[in-house]
Structure formats: C-alpha cells, structure tokens
C-alpha positions as CSV (number, residue, x, y, z in Angstrom):
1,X,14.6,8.1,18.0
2,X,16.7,9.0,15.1
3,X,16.7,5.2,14.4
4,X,12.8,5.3,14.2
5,X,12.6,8.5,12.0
6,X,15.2,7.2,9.6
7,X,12.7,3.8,9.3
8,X,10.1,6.1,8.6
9,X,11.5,8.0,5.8
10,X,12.9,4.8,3.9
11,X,10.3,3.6,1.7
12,X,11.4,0.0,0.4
13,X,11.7,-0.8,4.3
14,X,8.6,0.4,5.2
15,X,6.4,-1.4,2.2
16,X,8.4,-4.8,3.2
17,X,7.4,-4.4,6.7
18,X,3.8,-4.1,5.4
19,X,4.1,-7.0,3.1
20,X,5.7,-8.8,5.9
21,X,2.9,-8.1,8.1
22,X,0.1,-9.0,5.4
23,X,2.1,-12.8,5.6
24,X,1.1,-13.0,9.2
25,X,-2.3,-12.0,8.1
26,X,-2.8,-14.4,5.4
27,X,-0.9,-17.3,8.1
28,X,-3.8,-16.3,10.4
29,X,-6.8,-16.6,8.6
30,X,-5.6,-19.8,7.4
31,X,-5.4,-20.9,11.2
32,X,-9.3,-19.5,11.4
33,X,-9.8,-21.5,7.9
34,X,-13.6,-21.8,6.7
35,X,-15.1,-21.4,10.4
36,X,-15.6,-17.6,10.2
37,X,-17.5,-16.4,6.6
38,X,-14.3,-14.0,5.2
39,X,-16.5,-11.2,4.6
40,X,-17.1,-11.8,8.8
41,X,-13.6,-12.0,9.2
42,X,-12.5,-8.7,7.2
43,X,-15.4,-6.3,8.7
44,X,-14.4,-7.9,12.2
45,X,-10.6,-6.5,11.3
46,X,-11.8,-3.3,10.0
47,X,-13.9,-2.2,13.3
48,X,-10.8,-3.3,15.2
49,X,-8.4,-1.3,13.6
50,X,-11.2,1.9,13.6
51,X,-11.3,1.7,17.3
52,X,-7.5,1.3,17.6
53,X,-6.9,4.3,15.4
54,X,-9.5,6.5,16.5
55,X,-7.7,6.4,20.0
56,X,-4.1,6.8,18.0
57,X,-5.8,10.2,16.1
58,X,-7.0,11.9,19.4
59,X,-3.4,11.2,20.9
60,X,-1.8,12.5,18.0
61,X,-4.3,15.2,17.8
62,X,-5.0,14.8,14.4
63,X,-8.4,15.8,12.3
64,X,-10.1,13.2,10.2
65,X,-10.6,16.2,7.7
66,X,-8.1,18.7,6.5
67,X,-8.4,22.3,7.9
68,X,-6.9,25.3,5.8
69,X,-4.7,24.3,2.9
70,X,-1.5,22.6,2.5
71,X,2.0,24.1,0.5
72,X,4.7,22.2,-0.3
73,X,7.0,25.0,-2.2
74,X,10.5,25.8,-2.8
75,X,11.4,28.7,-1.3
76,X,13.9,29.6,-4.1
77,X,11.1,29.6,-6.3
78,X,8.0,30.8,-4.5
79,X,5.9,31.5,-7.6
80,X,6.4,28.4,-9.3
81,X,6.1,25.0,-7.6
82,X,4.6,21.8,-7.6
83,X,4.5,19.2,-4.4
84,X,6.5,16.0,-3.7
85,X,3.2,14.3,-4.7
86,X,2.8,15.9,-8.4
87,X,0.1,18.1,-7.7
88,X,0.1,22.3,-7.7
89,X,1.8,23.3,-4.6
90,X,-1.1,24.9,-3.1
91,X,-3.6,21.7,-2.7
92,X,-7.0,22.4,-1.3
93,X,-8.8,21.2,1.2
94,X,-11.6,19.2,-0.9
95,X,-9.3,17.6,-3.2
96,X,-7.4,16.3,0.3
97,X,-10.7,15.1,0.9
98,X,-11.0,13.4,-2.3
99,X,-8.3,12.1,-2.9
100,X,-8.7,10.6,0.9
101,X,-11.8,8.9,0.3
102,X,-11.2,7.8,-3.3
103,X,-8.3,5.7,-1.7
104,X,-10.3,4.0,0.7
105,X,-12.9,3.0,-1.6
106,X,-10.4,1.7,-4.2
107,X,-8.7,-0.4,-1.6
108,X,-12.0,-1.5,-0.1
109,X,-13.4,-3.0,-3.8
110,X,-9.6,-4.8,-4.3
111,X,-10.5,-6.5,-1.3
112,X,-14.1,-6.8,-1.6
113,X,-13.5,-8.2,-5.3
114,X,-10.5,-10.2,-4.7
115,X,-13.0,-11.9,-1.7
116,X,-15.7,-12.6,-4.3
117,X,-13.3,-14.3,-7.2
118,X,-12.1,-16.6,-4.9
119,X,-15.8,-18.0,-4.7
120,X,-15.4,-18.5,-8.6
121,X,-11.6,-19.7,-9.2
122,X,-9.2,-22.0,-7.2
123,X,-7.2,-19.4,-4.6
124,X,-3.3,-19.7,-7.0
125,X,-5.8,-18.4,-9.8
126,X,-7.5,-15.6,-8.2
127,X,-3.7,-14.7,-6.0
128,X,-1.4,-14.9,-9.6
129,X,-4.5,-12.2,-11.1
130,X,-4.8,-10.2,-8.6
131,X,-0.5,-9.8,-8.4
132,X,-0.9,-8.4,-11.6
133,X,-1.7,-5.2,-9.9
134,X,2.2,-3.9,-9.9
135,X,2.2,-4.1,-13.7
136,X,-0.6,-2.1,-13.9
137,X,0.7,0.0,-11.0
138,X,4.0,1.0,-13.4
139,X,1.3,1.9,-16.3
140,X,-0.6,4.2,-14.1
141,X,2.2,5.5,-12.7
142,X,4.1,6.3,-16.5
143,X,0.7,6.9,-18.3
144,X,-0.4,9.8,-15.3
145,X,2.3,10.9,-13.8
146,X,4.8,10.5,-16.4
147,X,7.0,8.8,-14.0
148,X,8.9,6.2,-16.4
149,X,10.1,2.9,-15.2
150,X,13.1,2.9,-17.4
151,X,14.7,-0.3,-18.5
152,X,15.8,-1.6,-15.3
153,X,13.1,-1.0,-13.5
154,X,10.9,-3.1,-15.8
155,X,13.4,-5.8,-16.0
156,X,13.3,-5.7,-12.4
157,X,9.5,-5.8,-11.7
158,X,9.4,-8.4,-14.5
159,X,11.4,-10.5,-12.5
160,X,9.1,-9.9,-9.2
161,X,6.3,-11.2,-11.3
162,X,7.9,-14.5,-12.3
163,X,9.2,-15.6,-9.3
164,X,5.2,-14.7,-7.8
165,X,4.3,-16.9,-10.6
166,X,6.7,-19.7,-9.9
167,X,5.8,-19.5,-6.4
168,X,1.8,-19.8,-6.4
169,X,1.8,-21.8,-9.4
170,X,-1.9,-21.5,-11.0
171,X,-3.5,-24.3,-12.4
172,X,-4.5,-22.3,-15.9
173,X,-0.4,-22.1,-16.5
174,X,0.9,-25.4,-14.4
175,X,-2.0,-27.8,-14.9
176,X,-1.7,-31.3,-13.1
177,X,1.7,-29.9,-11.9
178,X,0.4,-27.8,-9.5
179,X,-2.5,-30.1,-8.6
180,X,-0.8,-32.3,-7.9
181,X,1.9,-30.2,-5.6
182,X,0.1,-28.0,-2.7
183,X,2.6,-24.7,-2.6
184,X,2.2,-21.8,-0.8
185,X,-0.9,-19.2,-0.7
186,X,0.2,-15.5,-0.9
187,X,-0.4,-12.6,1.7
188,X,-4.2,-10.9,1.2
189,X,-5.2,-14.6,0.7
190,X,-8.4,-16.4,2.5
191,X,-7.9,-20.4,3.2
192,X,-10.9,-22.5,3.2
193,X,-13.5,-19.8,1.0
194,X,-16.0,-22.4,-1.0
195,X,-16.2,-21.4,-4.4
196,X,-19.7,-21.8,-6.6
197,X,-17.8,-22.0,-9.5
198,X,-14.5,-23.7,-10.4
199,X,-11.1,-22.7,-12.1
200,X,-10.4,-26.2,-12.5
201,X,-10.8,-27.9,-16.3
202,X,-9.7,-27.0,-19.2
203,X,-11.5,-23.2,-18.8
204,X,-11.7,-20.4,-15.8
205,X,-14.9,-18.2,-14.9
206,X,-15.0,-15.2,-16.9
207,X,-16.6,-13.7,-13.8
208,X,-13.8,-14.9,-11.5
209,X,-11.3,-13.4,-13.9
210,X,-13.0,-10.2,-14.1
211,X,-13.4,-9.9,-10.2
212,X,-9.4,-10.8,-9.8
213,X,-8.6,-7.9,-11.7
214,X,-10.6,-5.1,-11.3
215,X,-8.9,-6.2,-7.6
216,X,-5.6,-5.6,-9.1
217,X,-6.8,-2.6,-10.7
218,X,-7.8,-0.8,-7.9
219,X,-5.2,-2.3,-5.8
220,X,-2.9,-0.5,-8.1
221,X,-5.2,2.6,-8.3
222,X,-5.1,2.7,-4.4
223,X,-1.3,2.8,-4.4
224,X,-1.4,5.4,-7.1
225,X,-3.8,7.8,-4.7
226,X,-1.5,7.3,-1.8
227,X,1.3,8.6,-3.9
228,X,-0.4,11.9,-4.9
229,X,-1.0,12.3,-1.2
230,X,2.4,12.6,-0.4
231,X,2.9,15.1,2.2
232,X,-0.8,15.9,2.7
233,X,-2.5,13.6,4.7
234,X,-1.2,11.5,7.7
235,X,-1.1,7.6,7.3
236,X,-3.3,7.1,10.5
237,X,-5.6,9.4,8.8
238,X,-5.2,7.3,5.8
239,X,-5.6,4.1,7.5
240,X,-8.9,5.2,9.7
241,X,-11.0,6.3,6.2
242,X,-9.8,3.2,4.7
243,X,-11.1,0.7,7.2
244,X,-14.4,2.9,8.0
245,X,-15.3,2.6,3.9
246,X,-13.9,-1.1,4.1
247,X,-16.2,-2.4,7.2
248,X,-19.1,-0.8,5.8
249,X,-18.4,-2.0,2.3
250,X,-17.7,-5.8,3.6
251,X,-20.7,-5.7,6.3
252,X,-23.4,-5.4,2.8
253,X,-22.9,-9.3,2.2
254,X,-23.1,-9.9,5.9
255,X,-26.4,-8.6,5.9
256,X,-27.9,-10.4,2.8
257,X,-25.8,-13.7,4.6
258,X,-23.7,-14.2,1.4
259,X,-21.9,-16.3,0.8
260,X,-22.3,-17.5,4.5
261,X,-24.5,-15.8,7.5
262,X,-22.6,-14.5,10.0
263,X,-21.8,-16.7,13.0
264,X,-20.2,-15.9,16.3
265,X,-17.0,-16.8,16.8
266,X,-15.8,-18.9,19.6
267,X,-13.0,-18.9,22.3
268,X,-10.9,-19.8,19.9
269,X,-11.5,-17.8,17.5
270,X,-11.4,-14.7,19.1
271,X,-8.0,-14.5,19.6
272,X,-7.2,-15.0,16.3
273,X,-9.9,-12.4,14.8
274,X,-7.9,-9.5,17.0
275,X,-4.1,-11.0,15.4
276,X,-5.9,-10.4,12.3
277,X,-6.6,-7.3,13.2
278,X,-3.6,-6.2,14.5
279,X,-1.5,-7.1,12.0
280,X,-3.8,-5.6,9.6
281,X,-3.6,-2.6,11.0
282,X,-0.1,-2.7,11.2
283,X,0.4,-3.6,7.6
284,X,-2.2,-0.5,6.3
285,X,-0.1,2.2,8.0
286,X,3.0,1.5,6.6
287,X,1.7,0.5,3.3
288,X,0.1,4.0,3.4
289,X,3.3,5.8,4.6
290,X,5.7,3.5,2.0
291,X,3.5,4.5,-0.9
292,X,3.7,8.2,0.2
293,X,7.8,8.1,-0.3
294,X,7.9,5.6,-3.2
295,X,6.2,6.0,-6.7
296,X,3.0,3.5,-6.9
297,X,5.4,1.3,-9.6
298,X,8.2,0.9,-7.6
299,X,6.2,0.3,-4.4
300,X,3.8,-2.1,-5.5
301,X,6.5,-4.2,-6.9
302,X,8.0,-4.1,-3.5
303,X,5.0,-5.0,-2.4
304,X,5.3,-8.7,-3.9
305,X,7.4,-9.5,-1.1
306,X,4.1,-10.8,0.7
307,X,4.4,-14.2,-1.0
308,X,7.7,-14.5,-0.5
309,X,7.2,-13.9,3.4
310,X,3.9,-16.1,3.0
311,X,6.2,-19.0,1.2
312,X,8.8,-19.2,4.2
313,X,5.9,-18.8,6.9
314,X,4.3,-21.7,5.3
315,X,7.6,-24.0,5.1
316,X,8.7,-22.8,8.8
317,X,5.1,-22.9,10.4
318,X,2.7,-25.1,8.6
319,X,5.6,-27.5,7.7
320,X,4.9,-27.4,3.5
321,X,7.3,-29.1,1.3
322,X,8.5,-26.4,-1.6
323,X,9.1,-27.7,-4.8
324,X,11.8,-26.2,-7.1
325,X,10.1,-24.1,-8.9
326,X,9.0,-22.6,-5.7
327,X,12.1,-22.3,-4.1
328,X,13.7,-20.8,-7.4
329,X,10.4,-18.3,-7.6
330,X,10.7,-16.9,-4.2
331,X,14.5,-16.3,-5.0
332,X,13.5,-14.3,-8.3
333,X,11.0,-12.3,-5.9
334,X,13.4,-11.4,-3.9
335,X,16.5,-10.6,-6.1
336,X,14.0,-8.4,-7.7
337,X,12.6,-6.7,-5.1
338,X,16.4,-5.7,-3.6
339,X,17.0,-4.4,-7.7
340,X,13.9,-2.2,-7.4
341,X,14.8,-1.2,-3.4
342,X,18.9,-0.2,-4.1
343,X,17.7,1.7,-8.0
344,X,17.4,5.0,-7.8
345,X,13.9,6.3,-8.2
346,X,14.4,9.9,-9.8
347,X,12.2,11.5,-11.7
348,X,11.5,15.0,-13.2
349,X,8.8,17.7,-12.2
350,X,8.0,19.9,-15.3
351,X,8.1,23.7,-13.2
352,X,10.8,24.9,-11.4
353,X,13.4,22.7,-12.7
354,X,13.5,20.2,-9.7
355,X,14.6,16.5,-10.3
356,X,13.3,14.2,-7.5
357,X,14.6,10.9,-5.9
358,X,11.6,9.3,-3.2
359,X,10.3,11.5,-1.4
360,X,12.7,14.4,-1.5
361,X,13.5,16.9,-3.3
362,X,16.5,19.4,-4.3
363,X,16.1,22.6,-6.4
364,X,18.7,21.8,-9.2
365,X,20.2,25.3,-9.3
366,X,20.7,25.4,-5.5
367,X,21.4,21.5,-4.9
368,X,23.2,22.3,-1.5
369,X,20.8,21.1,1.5
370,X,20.0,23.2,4.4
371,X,21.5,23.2,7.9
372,X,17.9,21.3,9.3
373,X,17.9,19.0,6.3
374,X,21.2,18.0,6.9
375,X,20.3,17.1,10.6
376,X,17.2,15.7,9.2
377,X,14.5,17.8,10.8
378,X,12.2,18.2,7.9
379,X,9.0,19.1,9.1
380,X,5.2,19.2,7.5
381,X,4.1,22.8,6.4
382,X,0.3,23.6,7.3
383,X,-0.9,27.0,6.6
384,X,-4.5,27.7,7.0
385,X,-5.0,30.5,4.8
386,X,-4.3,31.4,0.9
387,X,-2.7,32.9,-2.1
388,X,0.2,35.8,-0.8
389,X,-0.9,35.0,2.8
390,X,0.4,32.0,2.4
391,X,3.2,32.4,1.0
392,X,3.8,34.7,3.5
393,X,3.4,32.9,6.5
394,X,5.9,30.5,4.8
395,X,8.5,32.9,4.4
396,X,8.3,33.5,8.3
397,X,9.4,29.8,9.0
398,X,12.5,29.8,7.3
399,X,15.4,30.9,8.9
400,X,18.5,29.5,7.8
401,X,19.3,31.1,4.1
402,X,21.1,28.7,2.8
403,X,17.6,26.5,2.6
404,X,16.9,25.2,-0.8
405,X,13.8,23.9,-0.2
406,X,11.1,23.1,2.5
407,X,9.8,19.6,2.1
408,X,6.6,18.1,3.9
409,X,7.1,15.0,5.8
410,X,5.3,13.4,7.5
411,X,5.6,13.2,11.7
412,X,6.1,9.8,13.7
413,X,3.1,8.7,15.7
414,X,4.4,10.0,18.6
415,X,4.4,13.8,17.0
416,X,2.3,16.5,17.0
417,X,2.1,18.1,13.2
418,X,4.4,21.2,13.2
C-alpha cells in the first residue's frame, strides 16, 4: 500500500502512465480503423467510462459537486495563505464547480477539434499541431501563474518537441520524405478518418490548421485547470464531468450523421470499443491526478511521451520499419522527458513566504516536516463551514506542534476523504 500511495504522489510517473495508456488507445482504434465513424467511437468510450466511474464515486462515496468549502492553509500562518493550486486558501464551492466544468469542456473541444482537423489535413499534420499544446502549456503556465520554466526547463521541453517532430514527420516540414516513409501515428490519434480536404501539395487548410490548434490550445488550457484544482476536487470526480461533457459534446455530429452515420458495431468490434474505453479511462485519471502535482508546463511536456510509446507499439505490434530520424526523434523525446521528470519544479507563492516543489509545500521559516508528513500521511482538509469557523475547526485537527503545514492530497481510490 505504501508502494501504491507513493505512485500516486509522484507526478512524472503518473502522467507517463497516462501517456502510456493513450498509446494503447491510439494502437486500438487503429485495429477498429475506418469501420466505426470516430465521433461513434469517442461517445461510445465516454458512456463507458461514465458508467464505470459512476460505480467507482458511489464506492468511494464521493459527491459529483463540492459540499462546504475547501482550506488548504499553513498553520504557522493562519491569516495569510494561499493553496498548493495558486488560488486563496479558502476556495468556494462555485468556483470548484467552475473550474470542474470549464476543464471538461476544454478537454472535450481539444478532442472534438483535433477529430474535425483530421478530416482537413493528413493525420502527421494535424498530430505535430496539435503537440504544440506543451509550448503553449509553459506560456499559460509563466503568463498566469507566474510559474517560470527557467532555462532548462525550456531547453528541455524544446527537446520533447523535436524528437515529436522527428518522429511523426509532417509532410508541410518533410515533404516527399515522409511520403514516401509511413512512420508512426501518435497517442490521441484516429487511423482511417477520410478527410474532405487535403494537407497534401504545396499548401494546408487554413481550417484544418485552425482546428489543430485551438486543440492544442485547450488541450493545454485543460491541463492548466487541472493544476489550479490541486487539492480540491478528486480525479474520479474530474474524470466523470469530463466524459459526461465529452459524450454529449461528440454525440451532436452523431445526430446530424457527420462525417459518417452511426453504424452498429459488430462482434468484433465490440471488444475493441470497451479496450478503448478502458484504457481511456485509465489514461484520464491519471492524467487528472499527474496534472494536480505537476505544473501544466512540466506535465504536458511529460505528456509527449505518447508518441514515443505509440512509436515502439507500432515497431513491436504492427511490425513498422522506423527510419532514423525516427529512431533519433523518439530518443530526443525521451532524454527530454527524463530532463523535465529528475528537474526540480520549485516555484514561489507571493504570501506567506512559502517556496514550493510539486505538490508540496514547506513554510520557509519553519522548513522541518511534521511527525505525519514524515510517515507520509498527508490527508485532504474539508471543512463545511467559513471564515473563523473554519479556521477553527482546522486548528482542532492538528495535533503534533511541530507541524509546519497541512497539505491537501488527494486519497487513493480505495479511500474515503478524511
């Protein structure tokens, strides 16, 4: 069990297993390949994982909407504290709520618009635009949270971004190169999509191009939202919002039979559908917990990692030959993704005079840890009431005097919230 928490509390591991399990998702739908209409495919995976967590949330005994209000504060400094996350320390239950939804419906558009630009560019096109999501990720993260990258982290994510590129090889940058050499598709990809327009020529679609990146914007905007609900809301809670807004979202085309009318899928189908599902669903709770201990730059460059695992899955299973500048790409993606995983990640809150590193937090005049952080028993604070009450009530759970600082964490699956 300690083996399990301490997973759950490392970030880099738990966005790679995400990314790893988005390979197996992309490997899959190539398997199902034109035979299913991909808005089909995605609503199909969305309803599965809602029934799937919907049982996990009344096991865990978790509410779909916040009750009371949530504190994250530093008990050396009870008038004066912000959260993990960046926001006040006292967070209400309607921005929770908010910030819940507004997640779900920026992840459902990058998938919904990264669906449509593959029907208007060639799928290396609309994968190398919509991987442009971790540079804009680091922007976001700088520009609102003031959360600089620093040098090495840039260099690092730079690096991410080149061996993606060397990997998928888009025709606008490769040409007849990579026409002529059939690599690897990425994780989040969907094989055998007809396109109306083409990315082949000389040109692209503007409207493909567009599509591919608002994608990567709200991809990166997502990741961003998950991060300043750190310590607030509960990856399965996370996870169910995300795939209600998502099948609904995905199920609009279905109805107007666009690109393709729905179809029934067969025996053998089937099968494949519910691996979709399951690794989806697998994939969107980590991503959600490994963006809620990892800044939205540091985790979406992690996050490249899915066409590195979608590069080896294709060699080992579908039997593709890699040329060098494949081979050489993948090994830039993952030299820097282990640069971005072993930097530290520390950054600065303006009150209170903390300095942070992931997802934890030390008051910098009192940097000793307590007794329970040192045996790692963080636990989630949940007070439903306000103001001095709260603060209050707080006061009551801590014990040991020697704690510098009561952080919010949140429980494995198999725990109730404390």
């Amino acid at each position: 069990m300690n083996l399990l928490r301490a997973y759950w509390q490392c970030g880099p591991l738990v966005i790679g297993t995400a990314a790893f399990a988005f390979s197996f998702t992309a490997l899959t739908i190539k398997f199902i390949g034109a035979s299913v209409p991909p808005f089909e495919t995605v609503s199909a995976s969305g309803l599965f994982c809602l029934v799937a967590l919907t049982g996990l949330l009344l096991r865990n005994r978790l509410p779909l909407l916040p009750k009371g209000n949530f504190l994250n504060i530093s008990v050396t400094n009870l008038s004066e504290s912000t959260s993990s996350s960046g926001l006040p320390s006292h967070s209400s239950t309607a921005c929770v709520t908010f910030l819940t939804l507004l997640r779900s419906v920026f992840g459902s558009v990058a998938t919904s618009a990264f669906i449509l630009s593959l029907q208007l560019l060639s799928l290396k096109d609309a994968v190398t635009l919509f991987f442009t999501s971790p540079i804009i990720a680091l922007l976001l993260d700088w520009l609102l949270m003031g959360h600089s990258p620093g040098c090495c982290g840039a260099t690092a994510t730079a690096f991410t971004l080149a061996g993606a590129l060397l990997v998928t090889q888009p025709p606008f940058l490769f040409g007849a190169h990579s026409q002529a050499h059939q690599g690897t598709d990425s994780a989040n990809s969907t094989a055998g999509i007809p396109r109306d327009g083409s990315g082949s020529g000389n040109g692209l679609s503007s409207l493909g191009v567009v599509l591919a990146l608002v994608a990567a914007a709200a991809n990166a905007s997502g990741f961003l939202t998950i991060s300043l609900l750190r310590g607030l809301q509960h990856p399965l809670v996370l996870t169910w919002w995300y795939n209600l807004v998502l099948a609904a979202m995905t199920a609009v085309p279905l109805v107007y039979r666009w690109p393709q009318a729905p179809v029934l899928p067969s025996r053998r189908e089937v099968p494949l559908l519910l691996a979709v599902g399951s690794t989806q669903l697998a994939a969107q709770l980590c991503l959600n917990r490994g963006f809620q201990l990892e800044s939205a730059g540091r985790g979406a460059a992690i996050n490249v990692l899915q066409v590195l695992f979608s590069f080896i899955l294709d060699v080992v299973v579908l039997g593709d030959k890699p040329s060098r500048l494949s081979v050489g790409g993948s090994s830039l993606v993952a030299a820097g993704v282990l640069f971005v995983a072993l930097s530290s990640d520390r950054r600065v809150v303006p009150t209170g005079g903390h300095e942070r590193s992931g997802a934890d937090a030390v008051d910098a005049r009192n940097p000793k840890p307590s007794a329970r952080r040192e045996s790692g028993a963080e636990h989630r604070v949940f007070v439903d009431a306000g103001g001095s009450e709260a603060v209050a009530r707080v006061k009551t759970l801590v014990k040991d005097p020697r704690v510098a600082e009561v952080t919010i964490t949140e429980p494995l699956l198999g725990e109730a919230s404390s």
